[in-house]
VOPAGU-2260 file (C-alpha; in pm, 1 decimal, decimal comma):
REM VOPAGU-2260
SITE   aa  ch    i         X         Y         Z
SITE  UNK   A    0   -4142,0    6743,5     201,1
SITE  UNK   A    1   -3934,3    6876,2     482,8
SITE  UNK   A    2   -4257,5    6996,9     663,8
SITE  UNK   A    3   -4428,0    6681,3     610,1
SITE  UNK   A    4   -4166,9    6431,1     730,2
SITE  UNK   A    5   -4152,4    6630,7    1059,0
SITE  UNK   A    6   -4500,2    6594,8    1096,3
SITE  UNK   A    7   -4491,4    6179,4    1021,9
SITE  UNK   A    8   -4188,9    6186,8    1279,1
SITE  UNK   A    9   -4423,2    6306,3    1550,6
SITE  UNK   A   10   -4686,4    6080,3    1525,3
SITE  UNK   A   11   -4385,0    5823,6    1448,9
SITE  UNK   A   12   -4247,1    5940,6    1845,2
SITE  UNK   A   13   -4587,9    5870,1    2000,1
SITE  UNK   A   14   -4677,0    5476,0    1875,4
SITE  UNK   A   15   -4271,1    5446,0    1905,2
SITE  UNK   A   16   -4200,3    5349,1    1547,2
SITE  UNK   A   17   -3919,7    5616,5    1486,6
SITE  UNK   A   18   -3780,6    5339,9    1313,1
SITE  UNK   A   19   -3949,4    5364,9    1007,6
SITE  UNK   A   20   -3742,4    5695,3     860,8
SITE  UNK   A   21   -3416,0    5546,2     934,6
SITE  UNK   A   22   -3330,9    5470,7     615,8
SITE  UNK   A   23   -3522,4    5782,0     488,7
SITE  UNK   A   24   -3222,1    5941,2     319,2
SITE  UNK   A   25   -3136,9    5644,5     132,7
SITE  UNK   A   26   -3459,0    5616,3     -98,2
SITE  UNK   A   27   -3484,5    5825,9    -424,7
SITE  UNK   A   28   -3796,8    6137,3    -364,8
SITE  UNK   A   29   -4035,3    5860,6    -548,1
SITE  UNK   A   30   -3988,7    5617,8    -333,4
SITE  UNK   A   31   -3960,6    5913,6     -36,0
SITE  UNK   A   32   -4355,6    6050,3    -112,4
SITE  UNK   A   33   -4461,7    5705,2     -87,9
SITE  UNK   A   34   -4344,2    5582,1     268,9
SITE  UNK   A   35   -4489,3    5904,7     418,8
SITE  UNK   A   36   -4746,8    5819,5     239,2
SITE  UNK   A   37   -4785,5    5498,5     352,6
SITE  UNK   A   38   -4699,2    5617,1     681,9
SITE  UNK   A   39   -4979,0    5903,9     718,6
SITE  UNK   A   40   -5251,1    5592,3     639,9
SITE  UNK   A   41   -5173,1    5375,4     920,2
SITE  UNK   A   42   -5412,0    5339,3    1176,9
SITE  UNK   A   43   -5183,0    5359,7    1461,1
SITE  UNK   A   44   -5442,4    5287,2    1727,0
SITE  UNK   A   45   -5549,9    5000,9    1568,1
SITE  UNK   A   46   -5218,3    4791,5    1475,9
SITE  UNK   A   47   -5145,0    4895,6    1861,2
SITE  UNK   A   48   -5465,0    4735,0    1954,2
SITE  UNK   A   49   -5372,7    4411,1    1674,4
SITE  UNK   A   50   -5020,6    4426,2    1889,5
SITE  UNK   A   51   -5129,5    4339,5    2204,1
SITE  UNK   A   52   -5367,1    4077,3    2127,0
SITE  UNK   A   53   -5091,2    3894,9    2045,0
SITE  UNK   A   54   -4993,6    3909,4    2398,5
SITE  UNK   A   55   -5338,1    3893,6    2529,0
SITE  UNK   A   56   -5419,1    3510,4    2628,0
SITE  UNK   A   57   -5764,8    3518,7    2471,8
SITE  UNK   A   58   -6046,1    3443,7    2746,3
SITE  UNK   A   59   -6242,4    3152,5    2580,5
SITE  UNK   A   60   -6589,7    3185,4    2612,7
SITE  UNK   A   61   -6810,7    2870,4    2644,8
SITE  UNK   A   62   -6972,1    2922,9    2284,1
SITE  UNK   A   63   -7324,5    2722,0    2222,3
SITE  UNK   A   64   -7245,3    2537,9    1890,2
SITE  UNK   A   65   -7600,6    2407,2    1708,0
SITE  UNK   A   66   -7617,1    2192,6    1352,0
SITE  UNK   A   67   -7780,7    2438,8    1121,5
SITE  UNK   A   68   -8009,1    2357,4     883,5
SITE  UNK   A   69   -7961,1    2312,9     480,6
SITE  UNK   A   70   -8097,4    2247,6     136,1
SITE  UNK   A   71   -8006,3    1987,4    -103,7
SITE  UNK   A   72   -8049,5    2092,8    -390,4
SITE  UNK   A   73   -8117,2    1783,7    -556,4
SITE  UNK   A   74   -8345,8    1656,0    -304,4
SITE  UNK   A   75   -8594,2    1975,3    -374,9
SITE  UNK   A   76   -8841,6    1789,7    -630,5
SITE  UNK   A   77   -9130,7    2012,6    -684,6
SITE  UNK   A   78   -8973,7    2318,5    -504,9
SITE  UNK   A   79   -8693,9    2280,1    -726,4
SITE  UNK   A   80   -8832,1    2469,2   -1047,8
SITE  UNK   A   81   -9068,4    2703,1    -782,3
SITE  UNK   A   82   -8642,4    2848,3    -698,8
SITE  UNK   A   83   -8493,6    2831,0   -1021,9
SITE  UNK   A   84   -8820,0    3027,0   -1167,0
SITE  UNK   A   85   -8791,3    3302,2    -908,9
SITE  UNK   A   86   -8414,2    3335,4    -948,3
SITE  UNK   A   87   -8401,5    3354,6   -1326,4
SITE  UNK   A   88   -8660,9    3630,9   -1320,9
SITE  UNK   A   89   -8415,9    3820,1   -1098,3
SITE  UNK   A   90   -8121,9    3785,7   -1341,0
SITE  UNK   A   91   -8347,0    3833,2   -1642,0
SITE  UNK   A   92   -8372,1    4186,3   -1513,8
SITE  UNK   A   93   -8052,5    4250,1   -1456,9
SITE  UNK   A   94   -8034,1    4244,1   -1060,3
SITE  UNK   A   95   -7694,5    4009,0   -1032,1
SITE  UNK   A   96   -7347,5    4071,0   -1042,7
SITE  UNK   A   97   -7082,0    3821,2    -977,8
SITE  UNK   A   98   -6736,8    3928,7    -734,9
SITE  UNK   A   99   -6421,9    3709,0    -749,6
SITE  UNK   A  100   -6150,7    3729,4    -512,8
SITE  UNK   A  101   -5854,7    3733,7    -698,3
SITE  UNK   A  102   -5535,3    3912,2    -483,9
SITE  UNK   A  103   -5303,5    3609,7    -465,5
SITE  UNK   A  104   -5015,7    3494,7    -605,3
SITE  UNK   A  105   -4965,2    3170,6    -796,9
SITE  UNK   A  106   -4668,1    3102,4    -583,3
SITE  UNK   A  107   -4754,4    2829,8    -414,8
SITE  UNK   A  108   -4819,8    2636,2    -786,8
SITE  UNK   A  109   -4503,5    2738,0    -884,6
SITE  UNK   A  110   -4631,4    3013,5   -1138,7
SITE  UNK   A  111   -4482,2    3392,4   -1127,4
SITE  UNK   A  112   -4770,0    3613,1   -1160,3
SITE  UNK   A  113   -5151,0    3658,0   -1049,2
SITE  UNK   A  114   -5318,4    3335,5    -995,7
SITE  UNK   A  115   -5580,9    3418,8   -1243,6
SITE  UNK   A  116   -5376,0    3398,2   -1500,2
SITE  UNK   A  117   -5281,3    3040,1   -1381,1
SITE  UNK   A  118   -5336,8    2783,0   -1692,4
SITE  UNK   A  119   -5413,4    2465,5   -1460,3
SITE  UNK   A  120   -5298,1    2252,5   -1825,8
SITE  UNK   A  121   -5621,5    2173,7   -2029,8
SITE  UNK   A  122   -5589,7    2103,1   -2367,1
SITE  UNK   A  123   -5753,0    2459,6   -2408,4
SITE  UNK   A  124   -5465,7    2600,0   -2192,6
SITE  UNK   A  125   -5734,3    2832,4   -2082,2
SITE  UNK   A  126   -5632,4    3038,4   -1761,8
SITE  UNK   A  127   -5872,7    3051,0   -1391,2
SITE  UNK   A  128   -5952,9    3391,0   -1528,4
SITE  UNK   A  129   -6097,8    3280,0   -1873,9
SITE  UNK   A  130   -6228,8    2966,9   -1734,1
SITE  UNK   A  131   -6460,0    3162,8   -1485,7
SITE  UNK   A  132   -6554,4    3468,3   -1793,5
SITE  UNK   A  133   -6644,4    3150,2   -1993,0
SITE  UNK   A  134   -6898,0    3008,2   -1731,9
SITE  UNK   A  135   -7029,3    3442,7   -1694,4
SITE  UNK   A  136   -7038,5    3479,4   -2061,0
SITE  UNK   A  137   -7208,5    3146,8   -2113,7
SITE  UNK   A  138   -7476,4    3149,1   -1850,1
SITE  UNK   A  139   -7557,9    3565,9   -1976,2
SITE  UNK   A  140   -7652,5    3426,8   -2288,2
SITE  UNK   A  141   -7920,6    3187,5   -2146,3
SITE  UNK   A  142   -8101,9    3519,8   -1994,4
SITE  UNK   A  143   -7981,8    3748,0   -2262,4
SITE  UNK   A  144   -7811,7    3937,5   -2025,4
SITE  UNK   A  145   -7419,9    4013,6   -1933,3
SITE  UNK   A  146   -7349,3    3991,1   -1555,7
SITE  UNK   A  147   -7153,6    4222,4   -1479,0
SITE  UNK   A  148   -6830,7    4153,4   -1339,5
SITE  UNK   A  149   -6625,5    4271,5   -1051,9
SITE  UNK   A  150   -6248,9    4130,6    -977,0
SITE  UNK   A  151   -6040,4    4213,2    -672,8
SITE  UNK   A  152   -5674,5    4193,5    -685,1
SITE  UNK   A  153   -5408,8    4330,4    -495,8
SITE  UNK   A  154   -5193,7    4579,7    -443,1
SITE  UNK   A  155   -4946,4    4350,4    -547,7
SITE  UNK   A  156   -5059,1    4189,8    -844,3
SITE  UNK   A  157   -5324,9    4498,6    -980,9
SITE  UNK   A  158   -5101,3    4631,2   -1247,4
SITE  UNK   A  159   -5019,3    4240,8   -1370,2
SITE  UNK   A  160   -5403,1    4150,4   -1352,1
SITE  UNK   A  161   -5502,5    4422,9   -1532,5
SITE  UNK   A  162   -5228,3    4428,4   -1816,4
SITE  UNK   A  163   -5364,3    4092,6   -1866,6
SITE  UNK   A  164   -5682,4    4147,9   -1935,0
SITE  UNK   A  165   -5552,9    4394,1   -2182,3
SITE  UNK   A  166   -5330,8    4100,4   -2351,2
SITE  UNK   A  167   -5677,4    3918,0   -2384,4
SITE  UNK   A  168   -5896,5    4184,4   -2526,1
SITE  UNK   A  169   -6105,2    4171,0   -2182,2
SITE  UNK   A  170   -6217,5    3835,7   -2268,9
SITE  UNK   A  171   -6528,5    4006,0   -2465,6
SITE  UNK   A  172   -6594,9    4205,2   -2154,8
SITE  UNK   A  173   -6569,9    4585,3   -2200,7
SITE  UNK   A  174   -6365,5    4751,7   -1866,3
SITE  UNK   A  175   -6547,9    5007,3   -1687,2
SITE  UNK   A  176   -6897,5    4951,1   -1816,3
SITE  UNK   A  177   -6937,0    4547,5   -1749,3
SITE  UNK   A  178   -6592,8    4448,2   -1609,4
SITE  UNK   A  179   -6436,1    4654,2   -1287,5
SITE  UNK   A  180   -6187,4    4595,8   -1072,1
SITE  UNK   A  181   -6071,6    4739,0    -729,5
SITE  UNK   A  182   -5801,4    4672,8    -487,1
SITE  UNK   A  183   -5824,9    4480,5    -137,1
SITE  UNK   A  184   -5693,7    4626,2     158,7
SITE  UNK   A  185   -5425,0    4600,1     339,1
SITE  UNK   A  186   -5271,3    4569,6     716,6
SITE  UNK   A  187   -4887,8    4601,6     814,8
SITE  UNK   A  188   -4706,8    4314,8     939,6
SITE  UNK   A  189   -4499,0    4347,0    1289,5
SITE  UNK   A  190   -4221,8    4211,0    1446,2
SITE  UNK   A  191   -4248,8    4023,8    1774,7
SITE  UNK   A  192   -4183,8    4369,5    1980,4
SITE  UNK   A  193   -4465,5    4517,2    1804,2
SITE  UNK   A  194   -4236,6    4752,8    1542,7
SITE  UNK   A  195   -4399,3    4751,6    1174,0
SITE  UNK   A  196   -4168,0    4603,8     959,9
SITE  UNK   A  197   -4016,6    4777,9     644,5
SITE  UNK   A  198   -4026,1    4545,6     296,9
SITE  UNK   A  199   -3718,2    4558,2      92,5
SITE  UNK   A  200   -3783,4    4876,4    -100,9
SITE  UNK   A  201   -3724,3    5052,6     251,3
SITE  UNK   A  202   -4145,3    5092,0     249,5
SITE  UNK   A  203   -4386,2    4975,8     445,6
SITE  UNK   A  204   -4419,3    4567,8     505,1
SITE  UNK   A  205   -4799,3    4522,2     400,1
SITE  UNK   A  206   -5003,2    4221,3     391,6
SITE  UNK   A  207   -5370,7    4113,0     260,0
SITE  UNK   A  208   -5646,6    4171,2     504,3
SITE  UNK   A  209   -5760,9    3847,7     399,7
SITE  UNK   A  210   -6111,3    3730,8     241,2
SITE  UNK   A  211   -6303,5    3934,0     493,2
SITE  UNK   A  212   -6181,8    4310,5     363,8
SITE  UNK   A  213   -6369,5    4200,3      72,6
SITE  UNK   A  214   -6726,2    4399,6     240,8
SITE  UNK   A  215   -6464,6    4682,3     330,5
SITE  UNK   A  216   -6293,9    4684,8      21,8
SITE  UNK   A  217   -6587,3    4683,6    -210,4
SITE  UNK   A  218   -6774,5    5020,9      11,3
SITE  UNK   A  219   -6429,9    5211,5      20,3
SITE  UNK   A  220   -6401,6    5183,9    -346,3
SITE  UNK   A  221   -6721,8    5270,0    -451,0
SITE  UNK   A  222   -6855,5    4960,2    -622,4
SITE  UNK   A  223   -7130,4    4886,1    -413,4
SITE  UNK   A  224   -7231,3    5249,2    -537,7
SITE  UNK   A  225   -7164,6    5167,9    -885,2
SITE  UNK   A  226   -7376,2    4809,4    -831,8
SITE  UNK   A  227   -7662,8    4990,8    -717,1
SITE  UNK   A  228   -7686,5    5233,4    -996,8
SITE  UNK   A  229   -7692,6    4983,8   -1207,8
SITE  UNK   A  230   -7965,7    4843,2   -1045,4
SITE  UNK   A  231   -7763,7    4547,1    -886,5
SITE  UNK   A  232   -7947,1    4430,4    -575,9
SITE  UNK   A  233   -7778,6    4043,6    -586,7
SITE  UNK   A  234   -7383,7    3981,0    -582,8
SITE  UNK   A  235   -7217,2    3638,1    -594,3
SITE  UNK   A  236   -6892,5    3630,9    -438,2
SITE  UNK   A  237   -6617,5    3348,9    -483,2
SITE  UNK   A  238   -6269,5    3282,5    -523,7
SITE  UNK   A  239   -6065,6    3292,1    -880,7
SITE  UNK   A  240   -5895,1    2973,0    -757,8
SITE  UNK   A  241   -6182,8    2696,5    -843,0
SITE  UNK   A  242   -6237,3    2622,2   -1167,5
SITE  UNK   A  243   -6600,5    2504,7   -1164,7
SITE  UNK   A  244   -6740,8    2750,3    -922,0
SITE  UNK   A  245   -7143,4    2863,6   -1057,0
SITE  UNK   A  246   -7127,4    3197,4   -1040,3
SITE  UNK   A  247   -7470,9    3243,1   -1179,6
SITE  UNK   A  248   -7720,3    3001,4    -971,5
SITE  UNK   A  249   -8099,6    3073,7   -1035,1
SITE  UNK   A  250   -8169,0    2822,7    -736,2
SITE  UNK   A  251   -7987,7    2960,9    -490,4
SITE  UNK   A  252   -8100,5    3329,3    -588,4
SITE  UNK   A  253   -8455,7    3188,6    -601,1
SITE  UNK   A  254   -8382,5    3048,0    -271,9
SITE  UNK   A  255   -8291,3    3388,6    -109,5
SITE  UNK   A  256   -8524,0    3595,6    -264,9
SITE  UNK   A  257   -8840,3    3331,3    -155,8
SITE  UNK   A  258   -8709,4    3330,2     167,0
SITE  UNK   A  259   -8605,2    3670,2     232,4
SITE  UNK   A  260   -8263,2    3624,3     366,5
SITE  UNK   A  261   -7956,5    3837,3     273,8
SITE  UNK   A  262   -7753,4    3593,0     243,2
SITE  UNK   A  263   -7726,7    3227,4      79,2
SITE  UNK   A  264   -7405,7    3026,8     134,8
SITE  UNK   A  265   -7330,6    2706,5     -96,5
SITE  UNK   A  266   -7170,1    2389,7      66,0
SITE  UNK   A  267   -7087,9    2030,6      -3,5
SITE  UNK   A  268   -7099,1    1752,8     253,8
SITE  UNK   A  269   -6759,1    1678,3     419,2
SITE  UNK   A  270   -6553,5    1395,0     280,6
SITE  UNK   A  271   -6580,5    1263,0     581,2
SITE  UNK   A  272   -6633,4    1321,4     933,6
SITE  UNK   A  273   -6272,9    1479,6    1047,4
SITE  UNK   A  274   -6210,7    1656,0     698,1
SITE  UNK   A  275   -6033,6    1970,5     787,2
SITE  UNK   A  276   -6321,0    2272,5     616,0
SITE  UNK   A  277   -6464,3    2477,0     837,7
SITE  UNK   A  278   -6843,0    2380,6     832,3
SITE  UNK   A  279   -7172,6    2599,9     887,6
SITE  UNK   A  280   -7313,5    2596,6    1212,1
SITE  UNK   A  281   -7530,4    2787,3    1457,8
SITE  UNK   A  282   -7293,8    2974,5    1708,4
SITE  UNK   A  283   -7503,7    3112,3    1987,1
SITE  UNK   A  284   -7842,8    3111,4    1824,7
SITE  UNK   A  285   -7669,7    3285,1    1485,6
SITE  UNK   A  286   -7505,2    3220,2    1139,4
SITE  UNK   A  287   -7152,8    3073,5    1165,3
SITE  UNK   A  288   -6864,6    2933,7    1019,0
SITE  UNK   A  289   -6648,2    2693,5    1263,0
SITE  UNK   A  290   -6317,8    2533,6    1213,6
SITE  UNK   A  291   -6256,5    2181,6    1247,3
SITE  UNK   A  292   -6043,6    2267,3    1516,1
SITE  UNK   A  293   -6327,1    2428,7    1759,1
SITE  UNK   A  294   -6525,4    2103,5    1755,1
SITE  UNK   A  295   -6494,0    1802,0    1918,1
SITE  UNK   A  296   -6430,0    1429,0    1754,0
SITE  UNK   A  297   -6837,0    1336,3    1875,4
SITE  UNK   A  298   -6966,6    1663,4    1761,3
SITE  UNK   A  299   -6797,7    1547,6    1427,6
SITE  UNK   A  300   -6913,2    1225,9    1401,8
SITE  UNK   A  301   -7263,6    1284,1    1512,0
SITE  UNK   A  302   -7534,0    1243,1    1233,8
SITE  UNK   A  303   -7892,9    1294,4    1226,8
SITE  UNK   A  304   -8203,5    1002,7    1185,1
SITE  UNK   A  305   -8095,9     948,1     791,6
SITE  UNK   A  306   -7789,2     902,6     933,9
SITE  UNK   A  307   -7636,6    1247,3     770,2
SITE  UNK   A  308   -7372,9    1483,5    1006,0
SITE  UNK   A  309   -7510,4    1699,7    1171,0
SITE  UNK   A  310   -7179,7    1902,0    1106,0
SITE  UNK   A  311   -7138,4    1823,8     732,0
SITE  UNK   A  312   -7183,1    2146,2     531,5
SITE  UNK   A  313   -6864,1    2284,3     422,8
SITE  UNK   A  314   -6805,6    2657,5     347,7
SITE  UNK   A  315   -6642,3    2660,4       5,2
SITE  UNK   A  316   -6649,8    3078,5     -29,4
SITE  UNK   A  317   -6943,1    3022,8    -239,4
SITE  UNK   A  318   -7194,8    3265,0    -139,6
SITE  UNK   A  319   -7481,8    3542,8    -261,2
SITE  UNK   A  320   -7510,8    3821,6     -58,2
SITE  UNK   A  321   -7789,9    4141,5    -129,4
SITE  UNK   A  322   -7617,3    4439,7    -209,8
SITE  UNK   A  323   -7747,1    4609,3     115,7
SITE  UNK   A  324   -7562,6    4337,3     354,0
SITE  UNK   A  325   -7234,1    4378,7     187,0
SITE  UNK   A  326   -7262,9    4772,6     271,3
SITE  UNK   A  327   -7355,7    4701,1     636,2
SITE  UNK   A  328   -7074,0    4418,3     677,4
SITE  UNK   A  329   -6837,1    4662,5     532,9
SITE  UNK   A  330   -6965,1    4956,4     732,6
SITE  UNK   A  331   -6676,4    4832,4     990,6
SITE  UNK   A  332   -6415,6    4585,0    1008,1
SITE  UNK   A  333   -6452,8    4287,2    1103,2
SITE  UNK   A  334   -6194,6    4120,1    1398,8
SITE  UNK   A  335   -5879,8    4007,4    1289,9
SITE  UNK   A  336   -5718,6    3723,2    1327,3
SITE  UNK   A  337   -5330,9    3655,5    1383,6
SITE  UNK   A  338   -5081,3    3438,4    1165,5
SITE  UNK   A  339   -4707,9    3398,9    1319,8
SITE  UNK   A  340   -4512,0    3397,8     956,1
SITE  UNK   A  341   -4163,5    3418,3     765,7
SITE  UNK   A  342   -4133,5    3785,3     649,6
SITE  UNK   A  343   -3832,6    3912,3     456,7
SITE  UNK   A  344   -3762,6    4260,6     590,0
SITE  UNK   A  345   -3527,7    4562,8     594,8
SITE  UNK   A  346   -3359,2    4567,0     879,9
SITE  UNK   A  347   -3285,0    4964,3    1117,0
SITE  UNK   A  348   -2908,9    4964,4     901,1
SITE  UNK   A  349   -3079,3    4920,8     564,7
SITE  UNK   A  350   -2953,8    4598,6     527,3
SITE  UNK   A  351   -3234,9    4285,8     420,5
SITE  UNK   A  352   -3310,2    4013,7     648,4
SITE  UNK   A  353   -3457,1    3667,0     554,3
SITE  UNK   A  354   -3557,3    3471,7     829,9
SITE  UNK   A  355   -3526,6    3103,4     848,2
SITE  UNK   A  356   -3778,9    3094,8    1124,0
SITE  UNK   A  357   -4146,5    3265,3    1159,3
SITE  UNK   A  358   -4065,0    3626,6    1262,7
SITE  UNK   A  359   -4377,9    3861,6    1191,1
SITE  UNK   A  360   -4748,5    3894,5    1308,9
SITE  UNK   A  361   -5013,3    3904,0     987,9
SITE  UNK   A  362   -5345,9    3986,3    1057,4
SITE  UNK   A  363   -5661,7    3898,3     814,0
SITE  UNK   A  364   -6056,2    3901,1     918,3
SITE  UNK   A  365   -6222,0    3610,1     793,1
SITE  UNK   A  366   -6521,0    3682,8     536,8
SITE  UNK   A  367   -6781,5    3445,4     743,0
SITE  UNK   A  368   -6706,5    3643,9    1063,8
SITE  UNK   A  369   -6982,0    3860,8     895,8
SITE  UNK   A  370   -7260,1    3613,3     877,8
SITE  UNK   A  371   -7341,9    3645,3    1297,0
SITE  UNK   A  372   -7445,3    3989,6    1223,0
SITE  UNK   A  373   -7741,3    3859,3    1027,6
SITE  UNK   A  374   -8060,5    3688,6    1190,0
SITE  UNK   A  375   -8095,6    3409,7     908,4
SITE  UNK   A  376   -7931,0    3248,3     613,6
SITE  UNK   A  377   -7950,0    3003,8     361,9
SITE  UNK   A  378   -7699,4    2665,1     324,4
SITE  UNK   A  379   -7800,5    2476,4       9,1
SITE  UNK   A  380   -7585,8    2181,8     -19,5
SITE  UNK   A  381   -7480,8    2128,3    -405,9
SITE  UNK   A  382   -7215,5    1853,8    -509,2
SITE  UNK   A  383   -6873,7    1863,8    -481,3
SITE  UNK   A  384   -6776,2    1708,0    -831,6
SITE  UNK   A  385   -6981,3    1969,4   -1006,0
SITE  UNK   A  386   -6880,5    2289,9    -785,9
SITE  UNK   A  387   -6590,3    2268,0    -607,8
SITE  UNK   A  388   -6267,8    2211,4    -834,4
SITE  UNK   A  389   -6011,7    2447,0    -598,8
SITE  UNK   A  390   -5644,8    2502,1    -707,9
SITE  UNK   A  391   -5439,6    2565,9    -392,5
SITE  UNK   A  392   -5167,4    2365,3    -399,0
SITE  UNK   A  393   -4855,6    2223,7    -654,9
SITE  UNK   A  394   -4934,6    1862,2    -764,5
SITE  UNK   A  395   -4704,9    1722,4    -553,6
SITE  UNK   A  396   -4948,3    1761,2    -270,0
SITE  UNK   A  397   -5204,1    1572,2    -456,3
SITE  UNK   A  398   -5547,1    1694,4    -337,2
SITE  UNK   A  399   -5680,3    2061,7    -449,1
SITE  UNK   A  400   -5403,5    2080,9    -697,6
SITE  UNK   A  401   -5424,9    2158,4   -1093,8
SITE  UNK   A  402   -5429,4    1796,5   -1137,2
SITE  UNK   A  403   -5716,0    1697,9    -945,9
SITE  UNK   A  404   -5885,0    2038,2   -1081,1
SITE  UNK   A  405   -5797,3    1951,5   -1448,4
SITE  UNK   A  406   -5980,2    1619,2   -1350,9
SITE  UNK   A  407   -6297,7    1693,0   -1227,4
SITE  UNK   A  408   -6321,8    2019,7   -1499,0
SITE  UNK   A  409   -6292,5    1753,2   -1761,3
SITE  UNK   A  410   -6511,1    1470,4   -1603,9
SITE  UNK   A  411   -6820,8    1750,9   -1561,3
SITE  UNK   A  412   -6766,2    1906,5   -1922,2
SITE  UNK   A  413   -6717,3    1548,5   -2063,6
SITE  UNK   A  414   -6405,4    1667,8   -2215,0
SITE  UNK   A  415   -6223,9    1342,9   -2148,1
């Protein structure tokens, strides 16, 4: 160990973060191994790079911003059934798998654990895990099929995620053969002069890479290489956090397939015109995603002849991507973008800091910063009240909460 710490304290000297093995002597060998661990897979050069764009007063480019063109899927008549037949041949055979993004916390609902394992209070008292293995296991049966499944978690909340799974007999699924799960990545967080920041186990301060290490994250571990040889050439990827996402949608799969695009994003119409969603666009002649923030109050008003926005689709993280454009988004990363937060920390004397003010630079890429690097996509606008049920905050906040979740679950199953 004495060999290797003096080789992590030169590269330590040259990005000047000596800092990091000044409480070295205090931690127990374990917990030694692992911060030179953790040190050794830094990318220096990039959190450097992540550093000084902080600093960097970004030069704002005059973007052209175009309305981009969708489906509804209820206005398809004939073509309708032409979609659905196309994509239920493709599942029939075995060719989708369904991803859910599952590395957070319940914190912000008040819950102590993985937000899967959130029970948003049905009479069922049915967690967002076995809500979302219930709509898998149910829609496999129609094609006589199982979909496979694929969960990302954390570092964080892995060991808690899978333990319960465990608890719950896999929900019927059988691990390593239908049901596999793999870890997102990770990023450390910095201080305002740049220094990484230590967490309160005297290792390193990490943070989620947010939704878009999910193309990364699924290449580095190898799934993409397991989907294929199981002759997966469809995956859907959503979040664990709404409770009436459709994993499994022959029409949009139809959709994708008929028209030969790699990817085929679901949205719903805006509430109305200055709902904060970012909403599908064209951004200088390609795919996009753009927050509300980046357009202006007559770009977001503006409608078409039926009298429809012309910026109405909102990205809900619903989206079907072929297995091949997953391996070439996550072939390299995608930019990141900065957060200014509260980080608790350990401080150069070992002692724990908790700031009362933002203190720390996160960084996380965004998953549809990956759609501009394909020439075409699909938008099919399906309804809110039977797609989009998202739990993100405590009641108390009273929209996208358990409450309002619990609501519209009940309304679409007529449980109520």
């Amino acid at each position: 160990m004495i060999k290797r710490k003096a080789e992590v304290e030169v590269i330590l000297k040259k990005y000047g973060q000596e800092h990091l093995l000044n409480n070295f002597d205090k931690l127990d060998d374990i917990h030694k191994e692992r911060l030179l661990e953790e040190i050794e897979n830094i990318d220096f050069e990039l959190i450097r790079s992540l550093y000084e764009s902080t600093n960097k007063k970004q030069k704002k480019e005059v973007d052209k911003i175009e309305p981009m063109e969708y489906l509804d899927k209820f206005k398809l008549n004939e073509k309708y059934k032409y979609y659905e037949n196309i994509g239920k041949k493709a599942i029939k055979e075995g060719k989708l798998a369904a991803v859910t993004m599952a590395g957070g916390q319940g914190t912000r609902l008040g819950h102590d654990g993985p937000k899967g394992t959130f029970d948003i209070g049905l009479d069922s008292h049915k967690s967002l895990f076995e809500l979302l293995c219930d709509s898998l296991k149910e829609e496999g049966k129609k094609y006589d099929v199982t979909i496979p499944w694929f969960i990302m978690t954390s570092r964080e909340n892995n060991a808690d995620t899978i333990k319960f799974f465990e608890k719950h007999k896999y929900f019927g699924y059988q691990k390593d053969k239908n049901l596999f799960f793999f870890v997102q990545g990770e990023l450390p967080m910095i201080d305002t002069e740049g220094k990484i920041l230590l967490n309160e186990e005297g290792l390193i301060k990490q943070a989620a890479d947010g939704h878009g290490g999910i193309y990364e994250s699924l290449v580095k571990s190898k799934m993409t290489e397991k989907m294929k040889s199981m002759g997966i050439e469809w995956v859907f990827i959503g979040g664990v956090d709404n409770c009436l996402v459709k994993m499994v949608d022959p029409v949009l799969m139809g959709i994708a397939i008929d028209k030969k695009v790699t990817v085929a994003c679901k949205s719903v119409v805006k509430a109305n015109p200055h709902e904060k969603v970012g909403v599908f666009c064209k951004k200088n002649g390609r795919p996009n995603v753009i927050e509300y923030s980046e357009i202006t109050d007559e770009m977001a008003e503006a409608t078409d002849d039926n009298g429809e926005l012309l910026y109405g689709e909102s990205h809900i993280l619903c989206n079907l991507f072929s297995v091949e454009a997953v391996e070439r988004m996550g072939a390299n990363p995608l930019p990141y973008h900065v957060a200014f937060k509260k980080a608790t920390y350990m401080n150069q004397n070992g002692e724990i800091v908790v700031p009362d003010s933002p203190n720390a630079y996160k960084f996380e890429a965004f998953l549809f910063d990956a759609f501009g690097v394909v020439d075409e996509m699909a938008i099919l606008r399906v309804k809110r009240e039977e797609e989009f049920a998202p739990v993100k905050n405590a009641d108390s906040a009273g929209v996208d909460c358990p409450k309002t979740a619990r609501d519209l679950y009940n309304k679409f199953y007529h449980l109520k």
